[in-house]
N, C-alpha and C positions, 0 to 999 in steps of 0.2 A: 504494500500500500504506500501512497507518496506519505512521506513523513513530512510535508510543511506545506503544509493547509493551510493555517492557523497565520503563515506570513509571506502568504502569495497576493492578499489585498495589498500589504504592503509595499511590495516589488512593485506592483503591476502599476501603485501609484505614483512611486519614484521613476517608471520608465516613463512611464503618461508626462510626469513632470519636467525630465531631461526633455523629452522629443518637443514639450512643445515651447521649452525655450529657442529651441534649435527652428522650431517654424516662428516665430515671433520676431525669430533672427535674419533668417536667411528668405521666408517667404510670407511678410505678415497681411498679404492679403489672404493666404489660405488660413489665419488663425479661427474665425469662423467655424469653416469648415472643420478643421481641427477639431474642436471643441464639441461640436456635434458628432464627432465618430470616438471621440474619447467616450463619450457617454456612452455608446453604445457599444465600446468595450468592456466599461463597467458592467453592464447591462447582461450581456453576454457571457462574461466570466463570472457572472452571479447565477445565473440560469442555470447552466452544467456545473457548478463548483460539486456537487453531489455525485453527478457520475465520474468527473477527476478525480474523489478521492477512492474510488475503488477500483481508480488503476494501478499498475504495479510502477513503481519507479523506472523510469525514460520508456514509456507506453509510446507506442506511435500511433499518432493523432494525423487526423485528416480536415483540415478546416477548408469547408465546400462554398467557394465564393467569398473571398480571405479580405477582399475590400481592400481596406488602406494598410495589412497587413498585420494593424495592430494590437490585434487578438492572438494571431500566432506568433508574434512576438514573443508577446507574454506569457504565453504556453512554452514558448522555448525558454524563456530565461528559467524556468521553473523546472528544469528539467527534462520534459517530454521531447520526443524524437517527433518533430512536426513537419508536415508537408502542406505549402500555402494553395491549395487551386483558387488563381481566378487571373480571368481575361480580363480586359477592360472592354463591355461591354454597351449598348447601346444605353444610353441613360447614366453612363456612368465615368464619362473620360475624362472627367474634374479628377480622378481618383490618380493618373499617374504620375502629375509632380508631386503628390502626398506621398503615395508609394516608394518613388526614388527616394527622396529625404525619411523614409523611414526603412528603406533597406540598406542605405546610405549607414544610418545611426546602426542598426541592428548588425549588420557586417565589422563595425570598428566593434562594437561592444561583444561579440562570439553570439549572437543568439538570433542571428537571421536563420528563419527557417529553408527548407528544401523548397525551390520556388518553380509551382507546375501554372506555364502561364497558358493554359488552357479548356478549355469550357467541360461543365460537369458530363455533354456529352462526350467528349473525346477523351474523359478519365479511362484510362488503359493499363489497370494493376488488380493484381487476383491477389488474395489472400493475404495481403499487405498489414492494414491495420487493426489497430485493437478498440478504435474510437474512433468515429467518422462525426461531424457535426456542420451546422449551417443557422446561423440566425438571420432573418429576413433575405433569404436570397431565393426560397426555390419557386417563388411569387414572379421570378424575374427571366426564369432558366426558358429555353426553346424548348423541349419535351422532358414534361417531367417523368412521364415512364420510363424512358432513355436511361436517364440520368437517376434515379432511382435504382432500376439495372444495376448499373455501372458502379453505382457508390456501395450497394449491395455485395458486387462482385469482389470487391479492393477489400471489404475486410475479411478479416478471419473468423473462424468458426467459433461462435460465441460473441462475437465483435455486432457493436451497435452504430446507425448511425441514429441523430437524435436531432429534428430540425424546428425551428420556430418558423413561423410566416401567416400571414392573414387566411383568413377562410373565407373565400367569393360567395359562399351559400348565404352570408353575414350581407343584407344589401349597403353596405358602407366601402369605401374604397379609402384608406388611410394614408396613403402619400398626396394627393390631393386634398383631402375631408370632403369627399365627395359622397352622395348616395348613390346606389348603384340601380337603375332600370331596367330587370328581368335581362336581360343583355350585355355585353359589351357594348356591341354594334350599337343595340339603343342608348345607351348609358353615353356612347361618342357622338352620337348625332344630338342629343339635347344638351350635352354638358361641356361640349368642342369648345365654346368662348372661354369657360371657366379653367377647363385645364389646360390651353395653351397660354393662357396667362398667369398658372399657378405660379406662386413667388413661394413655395414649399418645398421644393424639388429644382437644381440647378437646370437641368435639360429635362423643362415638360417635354417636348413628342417625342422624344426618345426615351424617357422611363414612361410613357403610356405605352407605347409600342411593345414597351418588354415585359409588359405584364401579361401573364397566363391564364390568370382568373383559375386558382385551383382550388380545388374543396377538399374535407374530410372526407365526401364521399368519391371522388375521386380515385383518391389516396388510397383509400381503403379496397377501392378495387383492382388497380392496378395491384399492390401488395399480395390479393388473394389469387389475380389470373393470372401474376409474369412474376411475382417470388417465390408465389406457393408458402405464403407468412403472412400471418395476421401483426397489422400494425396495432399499438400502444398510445392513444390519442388522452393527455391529460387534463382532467379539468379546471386543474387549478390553475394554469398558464391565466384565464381572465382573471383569478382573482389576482395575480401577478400585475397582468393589464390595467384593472383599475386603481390599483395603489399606483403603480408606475403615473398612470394619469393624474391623479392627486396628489403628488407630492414631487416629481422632476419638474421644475420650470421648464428645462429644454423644451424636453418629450410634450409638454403641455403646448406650449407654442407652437411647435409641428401641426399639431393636431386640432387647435384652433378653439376657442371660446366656446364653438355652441358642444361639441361633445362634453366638452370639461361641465357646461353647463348642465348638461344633461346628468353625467355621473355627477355630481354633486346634489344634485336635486334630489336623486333616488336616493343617496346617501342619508340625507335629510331625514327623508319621507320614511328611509327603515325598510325601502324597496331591494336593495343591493343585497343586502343578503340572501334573497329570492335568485340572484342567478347564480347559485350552485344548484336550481335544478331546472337549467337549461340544459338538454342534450350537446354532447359538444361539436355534433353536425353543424348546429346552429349557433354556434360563438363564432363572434370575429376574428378571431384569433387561434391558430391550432397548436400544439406543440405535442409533437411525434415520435413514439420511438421504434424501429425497423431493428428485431436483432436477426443476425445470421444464426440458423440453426445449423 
C-alpha cells in the first residue's frame, strides 16, 4: 500500500505552488487559466485519493486525457509509474503552452510522466496498468466504445479504470450552463447565439463540436455488449457535485448564478437531501468504475 497518503495534499500543493510562480513569470497571461486547472487538480486528486491508497507502491497509473499534465504530475512526484495520454484536441489548444511550461518544470524536477500524445482511441497497450482514470474528459472523446475498448484493454487483470464526466440523460449541458433540448441537433439550432458567445469555455465551437452527449445508459451498454463487464456507477459523485457547487468560488462561477441559485434554494427548503434517491441514470453527473476481470 502507498505509505504517504497523509502528505500527498501536501506535495501536490507545493508543486501547484512552484508551477504557478513559474507561469506568473514567464506567461502571466495564462495565470487564469492556470488557476482554473489547478483547481481541478485538487478536484481530481481528491476524487481517486481512495482508490490510490490501495495501490501498491510505484503502481502504474494511466491518466486518460492528462490536460495540462498537472495531475500526473503529481501522481508522479508521489511515486506512481504514470503514463500522461492526451492530444491537444478540438476545444482545447489553449492547453499547449501550459503543457510545455509544465513539462518544462516537471523534467528539471525528475517527475514528468511517460508522455503518450495520442487520443484514447489510438491507446495501443494490453495488460499494462494497474489504474486507468479520466476526470471530465470522456464527455469530449470521438467514440467512446472505442476508447473504453482500449482503456479496458491497457490494464491488467484486476486493474480499474475509474472516470468522472457529465451525464446527457441530465437535460443540462455544464461547460456552457446550458439546458439541453431532447437533442443535440435541437439543443444547437435554439441555443447556437448563446454558445458561440459562451465566455465559459476559451474555444466555444470547438468544445461544442467535441462533445458526445454520453449517458449512464450508454455506458452501461456498451460495458455489457463489447466488455462482457458490468460497470460500477456511484451515487455519491452528486453529493460530491453539490458541495463542490456550494463552496469552490471557481467551480461556482463556471457554472453561473442561476444553478448555484437553484442548489441553494433546495438546500434551504431541506429539498437536497431528496437527491440521494435519484437513480443515477438520471444525475448530471456520473462517476464510473470499469474493472478488468
Amino acid at each position: 500500500m502507498s505509505s504517504d497518503v497523509a502528505t500527498n495534499p501536501a506535495k501536490a500543493e507545493l508543486l501547484l505552488r512552484d508551477l504557478r510562480e513559474l507561469v506568473r513569470h514567464d506567461a502571466p497571461d495564462l495565470l487564469e487559466t492556470f488557476d482554473g486547472y489547478a483547481g481541478e487538480v485538487r478536484f481530481g486528486r481528491a476524487l481517486i485519493a481512495d482508490d490510490l491508497a490501495r495501490l501498491p507502491n510505484g503502481a502504474k497509473i494511466l491518466e486518460v486525457g492528462a490536460g495540462s499534465l498537472m495531475l500526473s504530475c503529481v501522481l508522479a512526484s508521489e511515486g506512481y509509474e504514470v503514463t500522461a495520454l492526451e492530444p491537444v484536441g478540438r476545444g482545447f489548444s489553449h492547453f499547449a503552452r501550459l503543457q510545455s511550461i509544465v513539462a518544462g518544470y516537471a523534467a528539471r524536477k525528475g517527475v514528468l510522466p511517460e508522455l503518450m500524445p495520442s487520443s484514447g482511441e489510438e491507446l495501443d497497450a494490453v495488460d499494462r496498468f494497474d489504474y486507468a482514470f479520466s476526470v471530465n474528459v470522456m464527455e469530449h472523446v470521438n467514440d467512446v466504445a472505442l476508447v473504453l475498448e482500449r482503456v479496458h484493454a491497457s490494464l491488467r487483470r484486476g486493474g480499474m479504470y475509474r472516470f468522472m464526466c457529465p451525464n446527457y440523460a441530465f437535460p443540462y449541458e455544464p461547460h456552457f450552463n446550458l439546458p439541453t433540448l431532447l437533442s443535440r441537433t435541437l439543443t444547437e439550432k435554439v441555443m447556437w447565439r448563446w454558445i458561440v458567445r459562451s465566455k465559459n469555455v476559451l474555444d466555444p465551437m470547438g468544445t461544442w463540436r467535441s462533445l458526445n452527449w454520453i449517458t449512464v445508459r450508454s455506458v452501461r451498454r456498451i460495458c455489457r455488449q463489447r466488455l462482457t463487464t458490468e460497470p460500477v456507477f456511484d451515487q455519491l459523485i452528486f453529493q460530491t457535485f453539490l458541495s463542490r457547487a456550494l463552496s469552490d468560488e471557481a467551480f461556482q462561477a463556471r457554472r453561473g448564478p442561476l444553478l448555484r441559485g437553484m442548489i441553494t434554494g433546495l438546500q434551504r427548503t431541506g429539498l437536497l437531501g431528496l437527491s440521494r434517491l435519484i437513480p443515477v441514470a438520471l444525475l448530471p453527473v456520473m462517476d464510473c468504475r470499469i474493472t478488468r476481470q
